[in-house]
C-alpha positions in Angstrom: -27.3 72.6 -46.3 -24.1 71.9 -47.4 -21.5 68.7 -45.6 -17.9 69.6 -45.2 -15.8 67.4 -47.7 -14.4 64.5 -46.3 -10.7 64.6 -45.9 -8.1 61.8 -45.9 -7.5 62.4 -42.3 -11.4 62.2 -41.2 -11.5 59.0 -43.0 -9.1 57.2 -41.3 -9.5 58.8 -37.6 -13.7 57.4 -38.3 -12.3 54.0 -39.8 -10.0 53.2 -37.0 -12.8 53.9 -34.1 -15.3 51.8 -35.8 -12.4 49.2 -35.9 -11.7 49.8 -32.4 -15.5 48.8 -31.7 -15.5 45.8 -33.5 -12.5 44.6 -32.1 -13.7 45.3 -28.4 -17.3 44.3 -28.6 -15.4 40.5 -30.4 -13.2 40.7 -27.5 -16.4 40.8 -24.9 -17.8 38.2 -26.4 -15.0 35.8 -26.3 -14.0 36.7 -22.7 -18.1 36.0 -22.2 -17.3 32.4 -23.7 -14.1 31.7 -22.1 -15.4 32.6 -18.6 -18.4 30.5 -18.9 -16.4 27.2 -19.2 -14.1 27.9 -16.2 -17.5 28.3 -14.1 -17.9 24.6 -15.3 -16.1 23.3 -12.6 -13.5 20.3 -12.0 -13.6 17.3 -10.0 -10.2 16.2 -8.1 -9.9 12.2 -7.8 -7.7 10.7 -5.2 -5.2 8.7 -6.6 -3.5 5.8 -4.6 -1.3 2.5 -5.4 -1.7 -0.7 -3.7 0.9 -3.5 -4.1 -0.5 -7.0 -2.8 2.4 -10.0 -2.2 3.4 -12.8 0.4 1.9 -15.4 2.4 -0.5 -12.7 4.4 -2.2 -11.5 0.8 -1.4 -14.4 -1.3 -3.2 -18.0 -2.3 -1.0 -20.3 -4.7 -0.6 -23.5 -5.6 -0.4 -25.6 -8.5 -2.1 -29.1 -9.5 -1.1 -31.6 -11.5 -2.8 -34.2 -14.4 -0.4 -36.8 -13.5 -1.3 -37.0 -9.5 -4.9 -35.9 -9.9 -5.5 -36.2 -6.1 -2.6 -34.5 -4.7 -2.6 -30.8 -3.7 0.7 -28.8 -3.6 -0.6 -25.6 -1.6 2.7 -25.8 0.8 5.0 -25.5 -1.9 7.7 -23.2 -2.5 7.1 -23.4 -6.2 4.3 -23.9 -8.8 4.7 -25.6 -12.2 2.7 -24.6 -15.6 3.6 -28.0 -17.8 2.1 -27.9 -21.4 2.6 -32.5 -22.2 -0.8 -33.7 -23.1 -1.8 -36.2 -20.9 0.5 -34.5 -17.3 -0.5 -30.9 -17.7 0.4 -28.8 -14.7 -1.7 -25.5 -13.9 -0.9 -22.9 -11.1 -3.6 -21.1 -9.3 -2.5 -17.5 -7.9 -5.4 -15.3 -5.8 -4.8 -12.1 -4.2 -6.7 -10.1 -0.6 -7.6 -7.2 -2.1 -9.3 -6.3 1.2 -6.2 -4.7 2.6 -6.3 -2.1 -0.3 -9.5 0.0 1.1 -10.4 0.6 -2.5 -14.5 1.3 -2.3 -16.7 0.3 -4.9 -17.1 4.0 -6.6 -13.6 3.4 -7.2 -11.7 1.5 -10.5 -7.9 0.3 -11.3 -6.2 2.6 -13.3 -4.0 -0.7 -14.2 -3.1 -3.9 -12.6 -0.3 -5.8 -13.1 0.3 -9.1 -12.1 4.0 -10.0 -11.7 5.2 -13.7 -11.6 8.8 -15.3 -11.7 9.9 -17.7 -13.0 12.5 -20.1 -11.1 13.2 -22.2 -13.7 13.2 -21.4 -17.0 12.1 -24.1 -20.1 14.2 -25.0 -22.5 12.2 -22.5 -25.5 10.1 -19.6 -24.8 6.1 -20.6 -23.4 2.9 -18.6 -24.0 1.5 -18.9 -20.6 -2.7 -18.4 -20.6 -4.0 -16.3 -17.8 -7.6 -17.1 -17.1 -9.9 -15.6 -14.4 -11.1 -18.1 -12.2 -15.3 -17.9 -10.7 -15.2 -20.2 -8.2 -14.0 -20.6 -5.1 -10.6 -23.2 -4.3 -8.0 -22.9 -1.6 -4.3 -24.2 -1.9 -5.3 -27.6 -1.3 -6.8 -27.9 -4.9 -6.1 -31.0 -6.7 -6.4 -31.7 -10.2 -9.4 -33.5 -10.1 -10.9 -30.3 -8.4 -9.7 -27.8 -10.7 -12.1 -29.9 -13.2 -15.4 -28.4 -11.6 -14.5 -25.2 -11.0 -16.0 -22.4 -13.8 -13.0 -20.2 -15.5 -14.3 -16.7 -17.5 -12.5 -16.0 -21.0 -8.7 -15.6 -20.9 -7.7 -12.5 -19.7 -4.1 -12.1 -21.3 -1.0 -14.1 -22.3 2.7 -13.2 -21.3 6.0 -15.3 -23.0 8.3 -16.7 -20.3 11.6 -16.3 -22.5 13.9 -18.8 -21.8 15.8 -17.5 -18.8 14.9 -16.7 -15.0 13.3 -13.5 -13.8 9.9 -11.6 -13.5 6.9 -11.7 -16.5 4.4 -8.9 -16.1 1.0 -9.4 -17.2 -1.9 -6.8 -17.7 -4.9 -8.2 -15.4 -6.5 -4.4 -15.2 -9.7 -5.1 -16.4 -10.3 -8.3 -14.0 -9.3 -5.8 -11.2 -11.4 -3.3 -12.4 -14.7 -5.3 -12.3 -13.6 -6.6 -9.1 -13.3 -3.6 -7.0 -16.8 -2.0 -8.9 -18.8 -5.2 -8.9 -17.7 -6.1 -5.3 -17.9 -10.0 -6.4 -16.0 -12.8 -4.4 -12.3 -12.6 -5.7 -10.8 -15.7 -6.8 -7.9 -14.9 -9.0 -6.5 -16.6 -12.1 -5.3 -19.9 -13.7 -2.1 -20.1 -15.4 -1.9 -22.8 -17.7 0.3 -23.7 -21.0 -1.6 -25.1 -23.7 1.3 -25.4 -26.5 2.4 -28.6 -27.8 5.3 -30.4 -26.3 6.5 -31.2 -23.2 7.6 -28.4 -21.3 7.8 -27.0 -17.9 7.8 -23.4 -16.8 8.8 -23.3 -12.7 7.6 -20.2 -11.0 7.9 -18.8 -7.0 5.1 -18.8 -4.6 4.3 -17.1 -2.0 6.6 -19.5 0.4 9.3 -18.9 -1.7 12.4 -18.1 0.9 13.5 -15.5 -1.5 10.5 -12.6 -1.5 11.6 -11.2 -4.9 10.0 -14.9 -6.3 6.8 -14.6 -5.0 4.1 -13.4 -7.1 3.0 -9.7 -6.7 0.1 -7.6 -7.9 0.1 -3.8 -8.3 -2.8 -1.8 -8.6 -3.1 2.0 -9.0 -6.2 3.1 -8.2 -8.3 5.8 -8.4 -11.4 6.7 -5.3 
């Protein structure tokens, strides 16, 4: 039995349909793919942003080497002083009660905001240090001796002129809100050499852009 002679034009009609196959049967199978990863699923979080400042949400104070038994809670300012020998330290605590963040939440970021009143002469690294125990804004010197402190969280410069420093507390804020541990904010302290004083606002401050402020965006 003889076969017809394959012409030109039978080759390339049968070459194009066997193309056509390959290309639809690759085609199924990546659509296959594709719509197995969109049956995946997502999960939505809800975002929020909670900003924490004045005398209802905020603990400060500030104690000092040189009059080891007097507290300075009722202050309108704190002092971070670096002279060996009259060191100054301010204590700053936040309620993060009022925020309604629950414990299968986290921070997103945190930012701590103090300002500075009076500026030193040349620019200070102040040290900001998580504080474990408990102290209220009649903290003296002597007092801050025995409380515990965890490892420094961050550092911030204070320039030499007035205005707000932002530091990065996020991860303190984080544990925080997942561990659901007492909160008992942060030390600031200067630990340069020389004698200088960096003046910030507290929480009585008469002017509420002084007071110190913490912002937390949150996720729940």
């Amino acid at each position: 039995m003889r076969f017809p002679r394959p012409t030109p034009r039978r080759v390339a009609v049968l070459l194009a349909a066997t193309l056509g196959a390959c290309v639809g049967t690759a085609y199924a199978a990546s659509l296959s793919v594709g719509t197995w990863h969109l049956w995946g699923g997502s999960q939505t979080l809800t975002k929020g942003t909670c900003t924490l400042t004045g005398t209802t949400s905020t603990t400060d104070t500030y104690v000092a080497q040189a009059t080891p038994t007097t507290s300075f809670g009722g202050n309108t300012t704190m002092l971070v002083r670096s002279n060996s020998g009259s060191a100054d330290w301010a204590f700053v605590r936040f309620d993060l009660s009022s925020c309604s963040i629950p414990t299968t939440g986290g921070a997103d970021s945190a930012t701590l905001t103090l300002t500075v009143t009076t500026a030193p002469g040349s620019s200070r690294t102040i040290t900001v240090t998580p504080v474990l125990t408990t102290w209220s804004s009649t903290l003296t010197w002597n007092a801050a001796q025995s409380l515990s402190y965890g490892s420094a969280t961050t550092s911030f410069a204070t320039g030499t002129t007035t205005g707000a420093k932002t530091a990065t507390v996020t991860v303190d804020v984080d544990n925080l809100i997942k561990s659901s541990t007492a909160n008992f904010g942060w030390r600031l302290s200067d630990t340069g050499s020389g004698n200088a004083t960096t003046t910030f606002g507290t929480s009585e401050n008469a002017t509420a852009a002084n007071r110190p402020q913490l912002v937390i965006n949150y996720e729940k």
